[in-house]
Structure formats: C-alpha cells, structure tokens
Wavefront OBJ file of the C-alpha trace (Angstrom):
o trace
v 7.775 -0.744 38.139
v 4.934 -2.394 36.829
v 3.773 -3.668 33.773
v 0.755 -1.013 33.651
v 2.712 1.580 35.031
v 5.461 1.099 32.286
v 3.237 1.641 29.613
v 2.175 4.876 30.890
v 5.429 5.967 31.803
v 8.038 5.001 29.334
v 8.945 7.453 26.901
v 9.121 6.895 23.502
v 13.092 6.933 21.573
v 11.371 8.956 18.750
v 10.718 11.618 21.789
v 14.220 11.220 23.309
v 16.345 11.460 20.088
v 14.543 14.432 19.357
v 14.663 16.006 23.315
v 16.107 19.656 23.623
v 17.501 18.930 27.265
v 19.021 16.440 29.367
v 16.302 14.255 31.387
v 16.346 12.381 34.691
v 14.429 9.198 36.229
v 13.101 8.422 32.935
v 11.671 4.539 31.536
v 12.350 3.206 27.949
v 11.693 -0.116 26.777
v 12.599 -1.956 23.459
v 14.297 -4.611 21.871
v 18.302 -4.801 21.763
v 19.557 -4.328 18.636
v 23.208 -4.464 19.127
v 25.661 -5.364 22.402
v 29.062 -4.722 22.716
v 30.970 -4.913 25.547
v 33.784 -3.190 27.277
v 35.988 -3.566 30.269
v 33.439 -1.448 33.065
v 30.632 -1.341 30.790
v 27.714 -3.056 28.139
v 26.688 -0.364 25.325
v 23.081 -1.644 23.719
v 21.518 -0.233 21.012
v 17.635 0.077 21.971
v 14.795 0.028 19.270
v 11.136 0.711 20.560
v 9.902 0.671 16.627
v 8.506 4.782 17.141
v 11.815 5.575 14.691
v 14.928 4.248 12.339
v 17.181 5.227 14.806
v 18.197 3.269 18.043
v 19.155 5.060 21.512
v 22.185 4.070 22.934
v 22.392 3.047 26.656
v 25.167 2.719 28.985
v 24.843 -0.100 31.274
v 27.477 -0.470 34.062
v 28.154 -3.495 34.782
v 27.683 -3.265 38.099
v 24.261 -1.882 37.999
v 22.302 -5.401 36.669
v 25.383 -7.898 37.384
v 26.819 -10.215 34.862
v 24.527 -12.775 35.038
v 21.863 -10.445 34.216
v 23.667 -8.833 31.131
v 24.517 -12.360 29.837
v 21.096 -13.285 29.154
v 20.741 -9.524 27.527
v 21.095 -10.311 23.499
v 20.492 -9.540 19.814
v 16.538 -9.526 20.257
v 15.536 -9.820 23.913
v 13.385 -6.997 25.251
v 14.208 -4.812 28.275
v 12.939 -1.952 30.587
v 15.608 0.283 31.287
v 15.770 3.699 33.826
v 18.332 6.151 33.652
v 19.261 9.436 33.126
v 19.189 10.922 29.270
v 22.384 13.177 28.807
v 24.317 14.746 25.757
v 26.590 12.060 24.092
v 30.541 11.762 23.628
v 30.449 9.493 21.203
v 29.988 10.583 17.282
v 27.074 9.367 15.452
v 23.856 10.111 18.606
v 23.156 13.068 20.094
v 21.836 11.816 22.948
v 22.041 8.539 25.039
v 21.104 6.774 28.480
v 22.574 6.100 31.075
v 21.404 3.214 32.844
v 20.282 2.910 36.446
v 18.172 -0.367 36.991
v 17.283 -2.619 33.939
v 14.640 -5.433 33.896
v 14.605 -8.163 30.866
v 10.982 -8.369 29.839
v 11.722 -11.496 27.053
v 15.003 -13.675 26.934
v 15.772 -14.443 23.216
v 16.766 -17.869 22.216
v 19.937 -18.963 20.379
v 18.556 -19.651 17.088
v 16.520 -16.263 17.028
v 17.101 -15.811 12.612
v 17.510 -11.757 12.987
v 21.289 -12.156 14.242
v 22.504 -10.348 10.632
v 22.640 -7.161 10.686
v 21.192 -7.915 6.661
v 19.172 -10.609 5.599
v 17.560 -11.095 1.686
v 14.411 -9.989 1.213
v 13.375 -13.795 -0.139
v 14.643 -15.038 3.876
v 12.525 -12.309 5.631
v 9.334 -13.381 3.634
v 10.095 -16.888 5.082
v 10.167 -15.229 8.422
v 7.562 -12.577 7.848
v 6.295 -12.504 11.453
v 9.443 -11.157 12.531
v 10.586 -8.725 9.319
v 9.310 -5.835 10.864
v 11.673 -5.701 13.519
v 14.256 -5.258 10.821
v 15.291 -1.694 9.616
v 13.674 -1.702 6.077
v 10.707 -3.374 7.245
v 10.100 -1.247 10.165
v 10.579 1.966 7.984
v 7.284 0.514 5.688
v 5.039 0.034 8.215
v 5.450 2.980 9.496
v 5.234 4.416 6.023
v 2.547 2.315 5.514
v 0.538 3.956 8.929
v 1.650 7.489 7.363
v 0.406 7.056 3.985
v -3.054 5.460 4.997
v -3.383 8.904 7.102
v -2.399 10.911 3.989
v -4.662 9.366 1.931
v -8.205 9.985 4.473
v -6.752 13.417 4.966
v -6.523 14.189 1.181
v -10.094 12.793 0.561
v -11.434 14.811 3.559
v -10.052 18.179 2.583
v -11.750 17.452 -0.568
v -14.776 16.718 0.587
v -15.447 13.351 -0.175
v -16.893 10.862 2.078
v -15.657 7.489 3.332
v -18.153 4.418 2.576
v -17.246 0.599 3.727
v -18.551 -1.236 1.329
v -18.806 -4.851 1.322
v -15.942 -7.316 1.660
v -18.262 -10.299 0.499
v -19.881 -9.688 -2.517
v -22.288 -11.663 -5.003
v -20.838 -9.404 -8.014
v -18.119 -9.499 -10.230
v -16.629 -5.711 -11.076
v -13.828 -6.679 -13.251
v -15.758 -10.029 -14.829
v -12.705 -11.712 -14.866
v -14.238 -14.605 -12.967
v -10.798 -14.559 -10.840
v -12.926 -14.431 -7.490
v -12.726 -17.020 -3.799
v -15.608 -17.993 -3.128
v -17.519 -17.679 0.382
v -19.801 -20.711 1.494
v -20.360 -22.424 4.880
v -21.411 -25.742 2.436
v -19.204 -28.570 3.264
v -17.425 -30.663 0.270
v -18.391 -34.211 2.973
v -21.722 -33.679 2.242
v -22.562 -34.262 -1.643
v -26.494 -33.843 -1.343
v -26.348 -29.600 -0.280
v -27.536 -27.602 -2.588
v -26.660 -23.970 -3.402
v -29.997 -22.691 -1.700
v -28.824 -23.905 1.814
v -25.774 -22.320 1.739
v -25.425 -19.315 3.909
v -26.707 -16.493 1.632
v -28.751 -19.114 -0.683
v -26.571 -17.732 -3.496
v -23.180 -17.911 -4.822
v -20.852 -15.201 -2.801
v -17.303 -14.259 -3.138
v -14.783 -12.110 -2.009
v -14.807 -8.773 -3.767
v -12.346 -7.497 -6.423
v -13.054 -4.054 -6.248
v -15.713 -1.826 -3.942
v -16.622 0.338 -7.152
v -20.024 -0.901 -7.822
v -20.837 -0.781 -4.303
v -19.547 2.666 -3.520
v -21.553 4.176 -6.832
v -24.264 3.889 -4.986
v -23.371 6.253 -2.486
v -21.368 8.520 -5.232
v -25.725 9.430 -6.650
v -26.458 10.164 -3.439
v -23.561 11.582 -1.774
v -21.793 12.953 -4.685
v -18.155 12.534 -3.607
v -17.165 9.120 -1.938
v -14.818 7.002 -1.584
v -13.644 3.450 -0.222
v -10.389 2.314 1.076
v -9.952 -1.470 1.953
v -9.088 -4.935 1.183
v -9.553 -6.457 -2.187
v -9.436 -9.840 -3.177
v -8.257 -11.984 -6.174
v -7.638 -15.634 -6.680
v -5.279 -14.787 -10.016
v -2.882 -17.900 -9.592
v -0.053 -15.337 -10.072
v 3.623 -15.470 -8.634
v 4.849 -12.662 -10.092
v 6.503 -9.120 -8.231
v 3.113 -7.287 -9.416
v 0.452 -9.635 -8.167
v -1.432 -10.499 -4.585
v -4.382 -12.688 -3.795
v -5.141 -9.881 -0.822
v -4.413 -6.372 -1.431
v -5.770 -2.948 -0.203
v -7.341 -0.657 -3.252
v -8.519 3.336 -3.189
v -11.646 3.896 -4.871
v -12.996 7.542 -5.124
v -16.229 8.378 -6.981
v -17.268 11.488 -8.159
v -20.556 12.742 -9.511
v -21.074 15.362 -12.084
v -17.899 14.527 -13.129
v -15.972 13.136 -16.328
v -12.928 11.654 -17.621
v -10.703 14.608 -17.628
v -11.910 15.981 -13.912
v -10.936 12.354 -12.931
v -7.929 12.855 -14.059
v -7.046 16.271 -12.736
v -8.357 15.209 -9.277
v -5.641 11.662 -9.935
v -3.278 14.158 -10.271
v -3.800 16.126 -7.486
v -4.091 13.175 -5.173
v -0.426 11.430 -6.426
v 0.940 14.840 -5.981
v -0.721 15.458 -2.200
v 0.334 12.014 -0.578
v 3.957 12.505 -2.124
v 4.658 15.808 -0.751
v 3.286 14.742 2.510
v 5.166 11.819 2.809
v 8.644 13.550 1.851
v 7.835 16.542 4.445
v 6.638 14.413 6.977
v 8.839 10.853 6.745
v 12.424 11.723 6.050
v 14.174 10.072 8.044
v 12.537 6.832 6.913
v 12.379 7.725 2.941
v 16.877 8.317 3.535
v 16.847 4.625 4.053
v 15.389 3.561 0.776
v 16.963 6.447 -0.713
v 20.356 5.210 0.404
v 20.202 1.692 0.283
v 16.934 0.743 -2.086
v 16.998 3.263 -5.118
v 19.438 6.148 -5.751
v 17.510 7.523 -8.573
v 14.046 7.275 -6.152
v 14.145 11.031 -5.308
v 15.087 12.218 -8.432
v 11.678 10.475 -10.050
v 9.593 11.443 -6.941
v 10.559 15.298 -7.048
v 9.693 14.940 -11.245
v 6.066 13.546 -10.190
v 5.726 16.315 -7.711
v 7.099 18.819 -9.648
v 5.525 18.526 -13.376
v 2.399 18.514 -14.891
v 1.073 14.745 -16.113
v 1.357 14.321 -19.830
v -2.258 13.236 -21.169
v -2.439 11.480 -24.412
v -5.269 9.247 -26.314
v -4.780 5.516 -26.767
v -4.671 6.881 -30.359
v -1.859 9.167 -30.258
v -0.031 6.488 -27.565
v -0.123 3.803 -30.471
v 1.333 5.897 -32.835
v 3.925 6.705 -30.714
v 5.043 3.242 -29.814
v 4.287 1.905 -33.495
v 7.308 4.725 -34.178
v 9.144 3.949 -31.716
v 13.050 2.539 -32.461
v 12.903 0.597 -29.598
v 12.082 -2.761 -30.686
v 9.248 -4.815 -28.587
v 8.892 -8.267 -27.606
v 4.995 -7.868 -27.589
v 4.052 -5.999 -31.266
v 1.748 -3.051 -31.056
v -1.331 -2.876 -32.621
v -4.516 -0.700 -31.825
v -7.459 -2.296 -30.290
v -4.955 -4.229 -28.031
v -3.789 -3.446 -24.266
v -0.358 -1.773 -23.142
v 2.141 -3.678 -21.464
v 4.708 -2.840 -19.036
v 7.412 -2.655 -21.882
v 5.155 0.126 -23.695
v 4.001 1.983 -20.379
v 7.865 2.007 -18.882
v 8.832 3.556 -22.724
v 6.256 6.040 -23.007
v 7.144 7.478 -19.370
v 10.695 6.880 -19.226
v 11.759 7.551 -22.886
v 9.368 9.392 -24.705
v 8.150 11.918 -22.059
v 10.504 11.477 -19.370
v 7.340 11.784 -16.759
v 4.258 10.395 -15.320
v 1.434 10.356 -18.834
v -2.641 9.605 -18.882
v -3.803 7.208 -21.664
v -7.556 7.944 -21.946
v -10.323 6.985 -24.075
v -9.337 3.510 -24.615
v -10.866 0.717 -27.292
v -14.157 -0.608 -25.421
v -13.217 -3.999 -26.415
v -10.593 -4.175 -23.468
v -12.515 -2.003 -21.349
v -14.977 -2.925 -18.515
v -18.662 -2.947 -18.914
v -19.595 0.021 -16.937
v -17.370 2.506 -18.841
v -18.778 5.380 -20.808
v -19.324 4.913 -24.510
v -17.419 8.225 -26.408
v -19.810 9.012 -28.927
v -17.273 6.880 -31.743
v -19.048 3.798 -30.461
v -15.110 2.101 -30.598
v -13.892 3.867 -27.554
v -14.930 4.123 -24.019
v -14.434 7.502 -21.476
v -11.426 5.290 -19.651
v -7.730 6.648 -18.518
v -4.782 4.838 -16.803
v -1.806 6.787 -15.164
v 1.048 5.432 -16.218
v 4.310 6.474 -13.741
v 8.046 5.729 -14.315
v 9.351 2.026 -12.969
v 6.045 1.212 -12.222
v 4.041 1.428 -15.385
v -0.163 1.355 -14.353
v -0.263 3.053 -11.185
v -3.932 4.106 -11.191
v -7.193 3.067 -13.854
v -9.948 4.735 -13.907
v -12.864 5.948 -15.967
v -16.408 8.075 -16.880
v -19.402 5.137 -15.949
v -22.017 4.886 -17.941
v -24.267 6.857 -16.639
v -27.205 6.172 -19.568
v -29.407 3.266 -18.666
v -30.137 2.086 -22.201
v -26.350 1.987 -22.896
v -25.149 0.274 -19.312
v -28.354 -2.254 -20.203
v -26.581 -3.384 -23.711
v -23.388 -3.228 -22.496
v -24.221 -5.711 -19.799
v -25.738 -8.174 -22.713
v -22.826 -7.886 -24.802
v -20.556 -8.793 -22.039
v -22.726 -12.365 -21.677
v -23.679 -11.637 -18.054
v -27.034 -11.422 -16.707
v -29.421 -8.238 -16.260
v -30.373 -10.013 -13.283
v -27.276 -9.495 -11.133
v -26.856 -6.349 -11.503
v -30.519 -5.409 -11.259
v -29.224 -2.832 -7.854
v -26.843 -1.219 -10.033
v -29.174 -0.638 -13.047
v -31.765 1.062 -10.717
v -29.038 3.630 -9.607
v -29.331 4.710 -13.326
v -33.009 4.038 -13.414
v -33.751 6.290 -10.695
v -31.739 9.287 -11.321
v -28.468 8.952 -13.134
v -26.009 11.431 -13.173
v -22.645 11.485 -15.025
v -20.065 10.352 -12.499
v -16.473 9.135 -12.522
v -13.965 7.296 -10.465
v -10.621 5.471 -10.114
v -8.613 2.748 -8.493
v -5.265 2.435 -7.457
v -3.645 0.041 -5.845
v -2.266 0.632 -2.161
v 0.722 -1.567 -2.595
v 1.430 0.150 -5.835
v 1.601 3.129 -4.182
v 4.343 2.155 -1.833
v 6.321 0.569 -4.494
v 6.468 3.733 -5.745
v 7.266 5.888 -2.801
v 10.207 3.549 -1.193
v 11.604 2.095 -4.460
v 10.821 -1.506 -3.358
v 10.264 -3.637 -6.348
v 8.264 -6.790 -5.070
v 4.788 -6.128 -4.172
v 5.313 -8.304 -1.289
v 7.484 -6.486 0.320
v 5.521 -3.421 1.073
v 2.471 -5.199 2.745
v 2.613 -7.210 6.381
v 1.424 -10.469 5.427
v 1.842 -11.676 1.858
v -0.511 -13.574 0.515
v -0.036 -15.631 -2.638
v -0.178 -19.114 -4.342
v 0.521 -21.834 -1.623
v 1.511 -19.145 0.566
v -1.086 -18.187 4.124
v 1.959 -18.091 6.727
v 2.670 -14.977 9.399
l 1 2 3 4 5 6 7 8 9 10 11 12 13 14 15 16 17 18 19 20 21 22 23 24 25 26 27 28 29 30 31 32 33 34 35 36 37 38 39 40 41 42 43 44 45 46 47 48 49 50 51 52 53 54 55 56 57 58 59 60 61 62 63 64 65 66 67 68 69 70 71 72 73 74 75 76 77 78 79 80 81 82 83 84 85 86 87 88 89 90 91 92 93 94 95 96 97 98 99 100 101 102 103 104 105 106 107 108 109 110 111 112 113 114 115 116 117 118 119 120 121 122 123 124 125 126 127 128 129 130 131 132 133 134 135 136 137 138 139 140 141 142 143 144 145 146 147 148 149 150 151 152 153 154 155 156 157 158 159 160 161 162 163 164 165 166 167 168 169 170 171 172 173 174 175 176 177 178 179 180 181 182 183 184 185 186 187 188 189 190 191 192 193 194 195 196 197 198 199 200 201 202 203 204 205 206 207 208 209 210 211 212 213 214 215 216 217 218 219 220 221 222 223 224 225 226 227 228 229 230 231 232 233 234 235 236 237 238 239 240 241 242 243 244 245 246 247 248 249 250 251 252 253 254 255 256 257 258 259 260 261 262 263 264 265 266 267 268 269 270 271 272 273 274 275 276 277 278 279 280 281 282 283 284 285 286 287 288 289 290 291 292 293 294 295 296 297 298 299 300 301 302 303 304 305 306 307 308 309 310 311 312 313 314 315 316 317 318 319 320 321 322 323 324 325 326 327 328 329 330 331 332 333 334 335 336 337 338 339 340 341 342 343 344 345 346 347 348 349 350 351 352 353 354 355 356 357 358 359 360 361 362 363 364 365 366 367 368 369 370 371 372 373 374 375 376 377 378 379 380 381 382 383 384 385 386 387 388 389 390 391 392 393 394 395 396 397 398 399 400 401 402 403 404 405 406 407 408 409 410 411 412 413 414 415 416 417 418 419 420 421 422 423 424 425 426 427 428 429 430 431 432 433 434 435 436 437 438 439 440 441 442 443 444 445 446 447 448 449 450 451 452 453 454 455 456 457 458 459 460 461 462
C-alpha cells in the first residue's frame, strides 16, 4: 500500500474499539505501545492517538518473519492489515488479527518512553515526546475538545469572534511585565527608536481586552480567544510567559449580567466535556484526583455564591483559620483566602465583586462610592481565581481621570478614549485563563502540564 493510499484508508482505533461487527481487509497504523511475545505469536498493543485505549493485534510469527518483528519495539510505528474479530482475551472487546505488517519508523535503544510511568518533571524535559504518553495524550485531546466547547458556547450565544492583535503598543494590565518586539539590533548603538519597525515601542500583548472593546460598541457581543503574553520572571505552578486567555465583551451590560453569563459559560464547557470526554476524564479521575468529580458535579450542579469584597473581608477577618498573609480591606485576596472562602466557608464556587479601585485596573467602572470599582473574580475550589472580570468605564470624563491617576499618558490610549467619545455604551467583560481552565477540569496541578510547549524562565525547548 502506499503512503497516500494509507492515509485514506486506514481506519481509525477510536472507530474500531467502538465497531458493532467483525471487519475484514482493513489498515491501521500507530505506534507500539507494548510487545509481548509467545511461542507462535507477537501480541502489540497499537496507539494511533484518536483514543486512551490501544487495539490489540495478533501477529503470527510467520506472517512478517522474525527479523521483521525484532526490529518491532516500545515506540516504532507500523502499518498493519488484518481482519478485526471479537476478542478471547478479558480486558478488549475487539482485536486484529494480522495479515501483512510494514514498519513505517524503527525506534532506537535509548528512546526515554520505555516506562510504562515517567514524573511529570522528566516528561517536561522531554516535552516533544509527552504526548505520546497516556496522560498527555488524554490533554490534548481535551485540550482540542474544550477549545470546540468554548466557540460553540460563544456562538449559541451570539457573540462574535474578533482576532485581535498579538503585537500591541498598549499595556492592559499596566504592569509593565511585557517582551518587547523590535527588528533594532543591540550591534548597532547609533538606531534610534524611530527606525525601528513600527517607529514606536511594541510588545507582545497581555490581554486582547482593549482591542476587542472596540468591536464589543459596534458589534455588541464579542469575543477573543488566543495567545497572551507575559515576561513575569515567575517559576511557580500558576505562572507562564505564553498562555492562551478568553475574553468576551458585552455591551449594554453590567457587573452582575457578567457574572450570570461567567456562570453559564463554566457550567456549559463542564457538562460538555463530562458528556462528551469520558473515557479521557476516568484517567485523571483514577489516577490524578479522586475528589475531581465530586467538585466538578458541585460546579455544575449549584448556583455560584456572590458576595462583596466587603462582606468577603469580614468573613475572613472572622475566620478561625489563622493566615500567613493578615487581612485587611483595601488589600488583594490570596490563594489562602480564595481556597477558604470556597472550600470552607461556602463549600462552592463564590463571586467577589465590587472591589477597592486602588487594586483595580484603570478601565473599571467607578460604583458611585468613589472607593470601589464595578469588578468581580470567580473564585473555584483548588484553584482559587479562575476568571476576573469587570463593568468598563464607559463615561469619558471618568476613563480620562482614571488614566491620569494611573501616571500613563492620554496619548496612548487616544483609540480607546474615542470609543467612549463617539458613542459609549455601558459594556462588560471577563478573562479567564485557558490553562486555568484545564487545571480545573483534569485535576492537574502545574500549569505546565496542561499546555504543549511550556514556556517559562530559561526555558524555549520542544
């Protein structure tokens, strides 16, 4: 058979496990998993990467010849034909019997997969190859699944997907953390900003909100999904340099419709994923987190508690549980407060909203208090933040001063001030983190873990 023709031919295992009759003449292809050997015949366990589950294949060994099985190990690929019939073994239903087979790609000796298990720390050493790996394989296919959920929920609700700009001369969060973009070289000391590439500092963007807003008074539901950039020098389980956010933006809208439609979103992508994924989500239910389906079925199941940064304080400031970081009002939460509030005090997933503007971003809606600002963050069990968000300022007066008081210029953000100039409408949006959101669904505790290529501090490897 050809190469061409195998791709159009072979049939997936996802497709065989789940056939409802026996099948002749028919191609799979894959990477061997396991080998074992027996007196008149090889049994390999066959992974094509379309499900958790391996086929098993009977190879005679007189079909291919010894020499040919001899090569055939942990890792090497392989085009197989044979006949799919019912199995007499326990643990498959189904399983191949082999008529020809063809080895595709040898394996070498030191291939580092030979464990059946291998720490999570040695797999991010070797992250080119951790997908091949049961865990690994199950997230990106999660992964795939989820980023499908999440356009689906967005389009039954009507919003509308914007791309907005990877490289950015802006700074959403004003945190400064940002890489910068430039085509000046550091060998030639006499360049000057103006003959860089866009004659301007540029960066890589932190966040699409800004960008999308402007579509959000036009369009009046939007939303972005994509790659986000910080150079935080961070090597904690929490933090990325590169790292895919979700960004909706609603018009007409304020702080409490933002966080019913939060609500309504974490709720959506859950149920789809546990309908739709089970056989993955059994893995990191049995081998990640025995206590993840308990806390996933309480998300799904009740309502979000919704509290003030007021009546949060006073909760924590009466709290037995002692803190190692003292709470006080007019200062943010941190993980020890957020884990307490959802996993002792309420026992579920809680909203903190209108927050101290002091701690708040520049863009978020003055409550009429002039101390706090239209903000919430969805705080979930185990992870603490999973999603911030917040009524902009829709006024132009107000968004004007509260650019001043922040110390940046009027003149960077001229764009975004004309949105309110011409037009303004109330409006609100969110962001939450991709990665965070698969932390949450599988369990995994290391950011790292749940995207394909890491990238942190001293780390840019495949």
């Amino acid at each position: 058979m050809t190469r061409a023709s195998l791709f159009h031919n072979r049939v997936e295992t996802l497709s065989l496990l789940n056939a409802t009759e026996s099948l002749s003449d028919i191609w799979v292809a894959g990477w061997v998993r396991t080998k074992r050997d027996s007196k008149n015949f090889v049994f390999l366990e066959l992974n094509d990467g379309s499900t958790l589950a391996n086929l098993q294949i009977i190879v005679d060994n007189d079909i291919a010849g010894g020499t040919l099985l001899d090569i055939v190990t942990t890792g090497t690929s392989v085009a197989i034909k044979g006949h799919l019939v019912a199995s007499k073994g326990h643990g498959q239903r189904w399983e191949l019997h082999a008529q020809s087979i063809e080895v595709l790609g040898t394996n070498h000796t030191d291939y580092p997969l030979q464990k059946k298990r291998h720490s999570d720390e040695f797999l991010r050493q070797n992250a080119h190859l951790r997908a091949r790996t049961n865990k690994y394989g199950a997230i990106a296919r999660l992964r795939s699944f989820l980023s499908s959920s999440v356009n689906r929920f967005f389009l039954e609700e009507g919003f509308k997907l914007v791309h907005t700009p990877i490289i950015t001369g802006s700074d959403c969060e004003g945190a400064g953390e940002m890489f910068r973009v430039t085509t000046l070289s550091p060998a030639v000391k006499h360049e000057t900003l103006s003959e860089d590439f866009f004659g301007q500092e540029a960066h890589l963007t932190v966040s699409g909100q800004l960008a999308v807003e402007t579509y959000c008074l036009a369009l009046s539901k939007v939303y972005t999904f994509g790659p986000t950039f910080r150079s935080e020098n961070s090597n904690t389980s929490r933090h990325m340099a590169e790292f895919w956010m979700i960004e909706p933006e609603m018009a007409y809208a304020d702080v409490h419709d933002n966080m019913d439609v939060s609500e309504k979103f974490i709720k959506s992508v859950l149920t789809d994923v546990l309908e739709n994924c089970d056989e993955d989500m059994q893995l990191f239910f049995n081998y990640v987190d025995k206590d993840l389906p308990a806390r996933l079925a309480n998300l799904i199941e009740n309502p979000f508690e919704r509290v003030s940064y007021d009546k949060a304080i006073q909760i924590l400031s009466s709290a037995e549980q002692q803190f190692e970081f003292p709470i006080s009002w007019g200062h943010d939460l941190q993980t020890e407060h957020e884990r307490y509030l959802t996993e002792t005090y309420f026992k579920k997933a809680v909203f903190v909203y209108d927050w101290p503007l002091e701690i708040k971003a520049f863009y978020m809606r003055r409550n009429d208090d002039n101390k706090t600002v239209a903000a919430m963050d969805l705080l979930v069990p185990q992870i603490g933040e999973l999603i911030g968000g917040s009524a902009r300022e829709e006024r132009l007066e107000v968004l004007t001063e509260a650019i001043k008081s922040n110390g940046d210029s009027l003149d960077d953000y001229w764009w975004y001030l004309d949105t309110r100039k011409f037009g303004s409408v109330p409006h609100a949006g969110f962001g939450l983190g991709f990665e965070r959101l698969l932390m949450l669904i599988t369990g995994v505790t290391n950011i790292r873990d749940v995207i394909p290529f890491p990238r942190t501090p001293k780390n840019l490897e495949f």
